[in-house]
N, C-alpha and C positions, 0 to 999 in steps of 0.2 A: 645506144643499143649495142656497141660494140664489146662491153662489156658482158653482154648476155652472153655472146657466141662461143660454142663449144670448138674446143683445138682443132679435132679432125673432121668432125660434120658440119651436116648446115644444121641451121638452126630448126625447130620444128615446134610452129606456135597453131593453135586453135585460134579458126577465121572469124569474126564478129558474123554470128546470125541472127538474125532478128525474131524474136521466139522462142531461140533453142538456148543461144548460150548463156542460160540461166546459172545461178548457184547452184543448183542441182544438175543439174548437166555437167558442172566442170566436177563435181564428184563423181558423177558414174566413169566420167574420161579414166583420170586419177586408178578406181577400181580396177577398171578394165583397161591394162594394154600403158599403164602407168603415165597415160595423158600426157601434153605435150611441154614443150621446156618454159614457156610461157601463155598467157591468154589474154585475148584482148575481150570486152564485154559486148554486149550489144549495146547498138546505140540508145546515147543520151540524147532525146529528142531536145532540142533548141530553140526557143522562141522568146518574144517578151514577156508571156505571163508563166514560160515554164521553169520548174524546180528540180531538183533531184530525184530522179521516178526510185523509189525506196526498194522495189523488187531489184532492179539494176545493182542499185550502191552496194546490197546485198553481196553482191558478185566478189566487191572489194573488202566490204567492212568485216565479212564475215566467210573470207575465202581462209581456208585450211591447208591446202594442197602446197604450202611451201613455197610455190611458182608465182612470179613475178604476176602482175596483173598489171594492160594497160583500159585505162578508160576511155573509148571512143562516145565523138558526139558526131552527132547531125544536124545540119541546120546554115541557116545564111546570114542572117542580122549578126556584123559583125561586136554590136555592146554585149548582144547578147551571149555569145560566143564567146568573147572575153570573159567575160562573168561566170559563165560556168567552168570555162577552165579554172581560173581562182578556185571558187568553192569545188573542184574536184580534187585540186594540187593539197587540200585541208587534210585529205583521205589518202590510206595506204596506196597510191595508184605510183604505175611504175614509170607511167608517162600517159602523155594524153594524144588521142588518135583521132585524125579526122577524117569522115565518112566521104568519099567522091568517088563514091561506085555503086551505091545502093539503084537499081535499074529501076523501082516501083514504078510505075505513072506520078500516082500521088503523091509520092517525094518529088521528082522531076520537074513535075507542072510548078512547083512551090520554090522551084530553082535551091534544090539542097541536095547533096547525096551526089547521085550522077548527074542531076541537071544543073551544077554548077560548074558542069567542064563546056559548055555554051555562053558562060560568063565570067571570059579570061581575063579579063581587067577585076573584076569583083574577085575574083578569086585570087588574085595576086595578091589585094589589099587584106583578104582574109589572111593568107602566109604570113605576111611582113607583121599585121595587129598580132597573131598568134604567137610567133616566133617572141616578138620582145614582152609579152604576156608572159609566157608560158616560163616559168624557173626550172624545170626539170627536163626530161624528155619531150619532145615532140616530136609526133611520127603523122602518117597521113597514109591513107589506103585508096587507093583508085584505079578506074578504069583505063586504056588507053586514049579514049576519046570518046563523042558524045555518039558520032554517026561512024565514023571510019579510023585507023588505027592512026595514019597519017596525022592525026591531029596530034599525035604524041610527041611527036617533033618539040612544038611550041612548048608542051605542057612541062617538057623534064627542063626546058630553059625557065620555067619560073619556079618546079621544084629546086633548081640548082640555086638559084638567088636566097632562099631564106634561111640556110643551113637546118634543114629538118636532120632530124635525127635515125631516122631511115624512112624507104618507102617499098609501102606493099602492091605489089601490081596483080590487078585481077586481070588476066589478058584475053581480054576481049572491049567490044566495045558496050555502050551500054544501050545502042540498038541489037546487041546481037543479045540478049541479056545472057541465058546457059543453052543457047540452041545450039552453038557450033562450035568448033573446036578452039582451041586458044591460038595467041601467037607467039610462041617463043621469043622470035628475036628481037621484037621488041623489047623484051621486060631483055635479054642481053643488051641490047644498046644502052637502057638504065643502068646496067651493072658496070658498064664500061666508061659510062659519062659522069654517073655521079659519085663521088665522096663519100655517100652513107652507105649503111646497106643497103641491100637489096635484097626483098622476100618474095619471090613467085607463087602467083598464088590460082587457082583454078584446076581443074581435071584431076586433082592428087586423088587418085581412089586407090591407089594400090602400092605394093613397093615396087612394080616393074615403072607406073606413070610416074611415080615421086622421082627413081632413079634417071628417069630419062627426062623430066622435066628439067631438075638439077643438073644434066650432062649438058642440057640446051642452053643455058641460061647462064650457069659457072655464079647462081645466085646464092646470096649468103643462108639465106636457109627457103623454107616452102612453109606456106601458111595454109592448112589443109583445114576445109569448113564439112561440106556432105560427104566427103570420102570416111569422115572422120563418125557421121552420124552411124552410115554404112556399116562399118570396122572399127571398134575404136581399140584395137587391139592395134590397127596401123603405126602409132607413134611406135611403140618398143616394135615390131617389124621393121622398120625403116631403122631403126638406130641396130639393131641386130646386124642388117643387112651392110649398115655402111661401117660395123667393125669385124664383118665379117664370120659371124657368130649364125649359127642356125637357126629356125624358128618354124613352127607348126601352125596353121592357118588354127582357126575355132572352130571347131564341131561344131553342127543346128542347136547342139542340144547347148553348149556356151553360149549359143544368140538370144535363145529364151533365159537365161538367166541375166545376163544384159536388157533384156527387157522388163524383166520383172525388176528389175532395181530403178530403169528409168521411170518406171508406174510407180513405184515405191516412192522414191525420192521428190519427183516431180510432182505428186501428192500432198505429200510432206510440206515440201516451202512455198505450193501456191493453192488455194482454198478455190477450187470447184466444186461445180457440181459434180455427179458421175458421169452424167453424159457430157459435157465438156469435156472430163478431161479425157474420157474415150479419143474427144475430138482432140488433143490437145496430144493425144499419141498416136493419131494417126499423120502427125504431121512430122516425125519419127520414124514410123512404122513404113512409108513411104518409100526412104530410101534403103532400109534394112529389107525391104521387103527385093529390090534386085537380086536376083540369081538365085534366091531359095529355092523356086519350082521352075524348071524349062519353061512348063505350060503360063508361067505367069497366073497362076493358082492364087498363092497365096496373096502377092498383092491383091488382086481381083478381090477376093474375099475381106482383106479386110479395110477396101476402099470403102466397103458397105455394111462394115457392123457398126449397130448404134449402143449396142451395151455392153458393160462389163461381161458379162457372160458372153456373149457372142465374140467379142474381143477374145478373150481367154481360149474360147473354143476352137477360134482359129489357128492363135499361135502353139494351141496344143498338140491342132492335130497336125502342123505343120513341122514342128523343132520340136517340141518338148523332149520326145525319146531317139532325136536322132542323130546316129554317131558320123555323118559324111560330114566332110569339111568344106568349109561357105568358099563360094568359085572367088579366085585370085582378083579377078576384076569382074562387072559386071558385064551382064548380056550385052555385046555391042549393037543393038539393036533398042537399048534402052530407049525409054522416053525422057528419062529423069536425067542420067547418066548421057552427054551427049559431047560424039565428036572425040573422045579419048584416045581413041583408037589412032590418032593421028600422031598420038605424041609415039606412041609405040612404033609406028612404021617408019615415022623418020628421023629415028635415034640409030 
């Protein structure tokens, strides 16, 4: 990954999410705010009877944006694991990423994702099988630990043994999953112990969090996921900001048209229904919907439309014609948006 890294910044990659980061999705990034310097996919689910989920490979087979793409998997059965790295190494993928922070339950319980940081011996023997598998890149994304951060001790001594290719730290644990604020120093102690890079990953909503995330950490670059759903104008902000160049927040009225592309697009490469895909942008609409109205208006409202029309009605009457620019960071009072505010006070 070393090769990615830009001279004077960190690096600035879109987070694997589960839902969002679609093919379509990494176009509207690209439109708006010229998306970030690389992307990782959402996960490849991993089992014995599973294949290439064809919406996913999409991401790779059929990416435009120029930007490197890595393929992340999830999952525990080490044959199986090995296998689909091969059949993904076939495909344009810019390396292969392995998922140990996804907090679900139902990933957990199934010891994959976050709940294979409870199964340090198994997961060691994952590294070592992956590492002498894998021909190109290998990178790994995770947690600090399963219950408390302290476990991270252990864990960056068996990231160090396989020579991974870098690591992403989502800092938290994945009992705390996005309730509380992250831990800097931790993901610093990776940056200082390990050999590859190091990408910080969690709270990026703005370029005040990103720069002070970055000042905490001395991380190779920040892998920014809901900050990015939020803003996606944040990438070209953040690189303005750290060449020192100016930059103008979006107008309401730039959010609706960000939105009308993600309806657009996100139509386009997956075949819902209409009320689906209502629902399928309201899990979008979510986090674009912080700090649009003080009163928390607009979220409210369109937690609760079920149709195209009602959808539309909302965002019309909220953004369509309005020229005020979306708040820098969100309410710190969020519910969605949680504990940010921490990186801010002790920078």
């Amino acid at each position: 990954m070393r090769d990615f890294l830009p001279e004077n910044r960190p690096l600035l990659l879109l987070a694997p999410m589960q839902a969002i980061t679609d093919l379509a999705f990494m176009g509207v990034m690209e439109r708006f705010g010229g998306g970030p310097d690389a992307y990782v996919t959402e996960y490849f689910r991993v089992h014995e009877d599973s294949t290439l989920e064809k919406h996913i490979l999409a991401s790779v087979d059929e990416n435009h944006t120029g930007k490197p793409v890595l393929a992340q998997m999830i999952g525990q059965s080490i044959p199986d694991l090995v296998r689909t790295a091969k059949l993904l190494e076939e495909h344009a993928v810019a390396g292969i990423d392995l998922n140990l922070g996804c907090p679900a339950p139902v990933v957990c319980n199934k010891s994959a994702g976050g709940g294979l940081l409870r199964k340090l011996d198994h997961l060691d023997a994952i590294l070592g099988n992956l590492r002498e598998a894998i021909a190109g890149r290998f990178t790994v994304k995770t947690r600090l630990g399963y219950d408390n951060a302290e476990e991270f001790t252990v864990l960056l001594d068996i990231f160090a043994k396989h020579s991974i290719d870098a690591l992403s730290i989502h800092g938290r644990t994945v009992a705390e999953r996005y309730r509380t604020p992250i831990h800097p120093n931790w993901i610093r102690q990776a940056v200082e112990q390990l050999s590859c890079p190091v990408f910080a990953n969690g709270n990026v909503i703005s370029v005040n969090t990103g720069k002070a995330l970055h000042a905490q950490t001395n991380a190779a670059g920040l892998m920014i996921g809901r900050g990015a759903i939020r803003n996606p104008w944040l990438f070209s902000q953040l690189r303005a900001a750290w060449n020192g160049d100016a930059f103008s927040p979006p107008t309401l009225g730039k959010v609706y048209q960000y939105i009308q592309a993600l309806y657009k697009e996100t139509k386009r490469t997956r075949r819902f229904s209409e009320t689906k895909h209502v629902q399928k942008m309201k899990k979008y609409l979510v986090f674009i919907a912080q700090g649009i109205d003080p009163d928390g208006s607009f979220e409210y409202a369109i937690r609760r439309v079920t149709t195209p029309e009602e959808f539309w009605q909302q965002c019309e009457l909220h953004l369509q014609a309005r020229s005020d620019l979306i708040m820098a960071d969100p309410p710190q009072q969020s519910t969605i948006f949680c504990g940010f505010e921490a990186l801010l006070t002790s920078n």
